[in-house]
RODO-2510 file (C-alpha; in nm, 4 decimals, decimal comma):
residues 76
     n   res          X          Y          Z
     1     x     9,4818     9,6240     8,6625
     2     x     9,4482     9,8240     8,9513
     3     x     9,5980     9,8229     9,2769
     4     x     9,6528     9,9837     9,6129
     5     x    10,0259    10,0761     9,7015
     6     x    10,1788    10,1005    10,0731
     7     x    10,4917    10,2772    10,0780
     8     x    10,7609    10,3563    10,3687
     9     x    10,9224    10,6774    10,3625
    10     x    11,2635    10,8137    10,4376
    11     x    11,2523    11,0346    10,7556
    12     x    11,3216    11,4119    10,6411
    13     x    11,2510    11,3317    10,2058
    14     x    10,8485    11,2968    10,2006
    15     x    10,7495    11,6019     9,9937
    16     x    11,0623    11,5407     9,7515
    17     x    10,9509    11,1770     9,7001
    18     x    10,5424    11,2544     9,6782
    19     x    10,6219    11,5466     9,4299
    20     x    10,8186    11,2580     9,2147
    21     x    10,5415    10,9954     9,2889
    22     x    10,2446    11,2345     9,2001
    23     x    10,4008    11,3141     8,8587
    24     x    10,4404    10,9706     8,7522
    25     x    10,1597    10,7688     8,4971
    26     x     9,9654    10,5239     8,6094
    27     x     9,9311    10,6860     8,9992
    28     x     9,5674    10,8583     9,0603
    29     x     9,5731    10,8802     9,4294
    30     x     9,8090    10,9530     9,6962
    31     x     9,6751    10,9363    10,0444
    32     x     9,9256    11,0279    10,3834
    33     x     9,8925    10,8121    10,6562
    34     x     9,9853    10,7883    10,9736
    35     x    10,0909    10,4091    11,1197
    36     x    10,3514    10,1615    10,9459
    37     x    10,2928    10,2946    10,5871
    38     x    10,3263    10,7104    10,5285
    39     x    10,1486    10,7185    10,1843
    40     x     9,8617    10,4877     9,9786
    41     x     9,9027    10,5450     9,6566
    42     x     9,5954    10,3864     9,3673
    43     x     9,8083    10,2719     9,0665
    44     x     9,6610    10,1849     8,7889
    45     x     9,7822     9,9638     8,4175
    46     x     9,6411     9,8009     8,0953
    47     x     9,8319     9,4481     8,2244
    48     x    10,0347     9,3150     8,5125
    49     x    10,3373     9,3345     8,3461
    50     x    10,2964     9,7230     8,2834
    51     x    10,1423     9,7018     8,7012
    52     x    10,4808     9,5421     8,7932
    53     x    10,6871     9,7704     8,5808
    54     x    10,5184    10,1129     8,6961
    55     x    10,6131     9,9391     9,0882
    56     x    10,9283     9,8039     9,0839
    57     x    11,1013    10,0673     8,8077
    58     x    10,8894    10,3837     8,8855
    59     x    10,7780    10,3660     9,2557
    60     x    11,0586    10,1785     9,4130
    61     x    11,3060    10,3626     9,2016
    62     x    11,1777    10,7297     9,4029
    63     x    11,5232    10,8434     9,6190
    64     x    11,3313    10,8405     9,9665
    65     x    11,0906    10,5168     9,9451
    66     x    11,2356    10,2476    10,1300
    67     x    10,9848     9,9532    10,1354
    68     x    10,6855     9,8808     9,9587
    69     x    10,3454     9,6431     9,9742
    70     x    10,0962     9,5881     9,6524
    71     x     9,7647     9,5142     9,7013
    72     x     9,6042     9,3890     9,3657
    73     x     9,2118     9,4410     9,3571
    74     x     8,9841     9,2291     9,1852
    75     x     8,6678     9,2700     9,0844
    76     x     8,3910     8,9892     9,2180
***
């Protein structure tokens, strides 16, 4: 499963949180932005379970990231 990540940053954190975010598995890509979302991460897992897991314990668990959107890909 793959899937694109939008996250919100705390003001005055980013480089503590992207340091955490870029060491942990499953994340290949982390892209700054500049708009609503700070950071795009790529996140990748065998199943949706392990997707879901790697979001809501390991992303969303980062001290500084307040809000997060998951875009799934599929392949047509």
């Amino acid at each position: 499963m793959k899937a694109f990540v939008l996250c919100k940053l705390s003001s005055g954190v980013e480089q503590k949180a992207l340091t955490k975010i870029r060491g942990i598995k499953g994340i290949h890509d982390v892209h700054l932005t500049f708009g609503h979302w700070d950071v795009i991460l790529a996140a990748e897992a065998d199943t949706m379970d392990k997707l879901s897991n790697l979001i809501v314990r390991e992303i969303r668990s980062v001290p500084g990231v307040q809000d997060t959107e998951t875009l799934v890909t599929t392949n047509l």
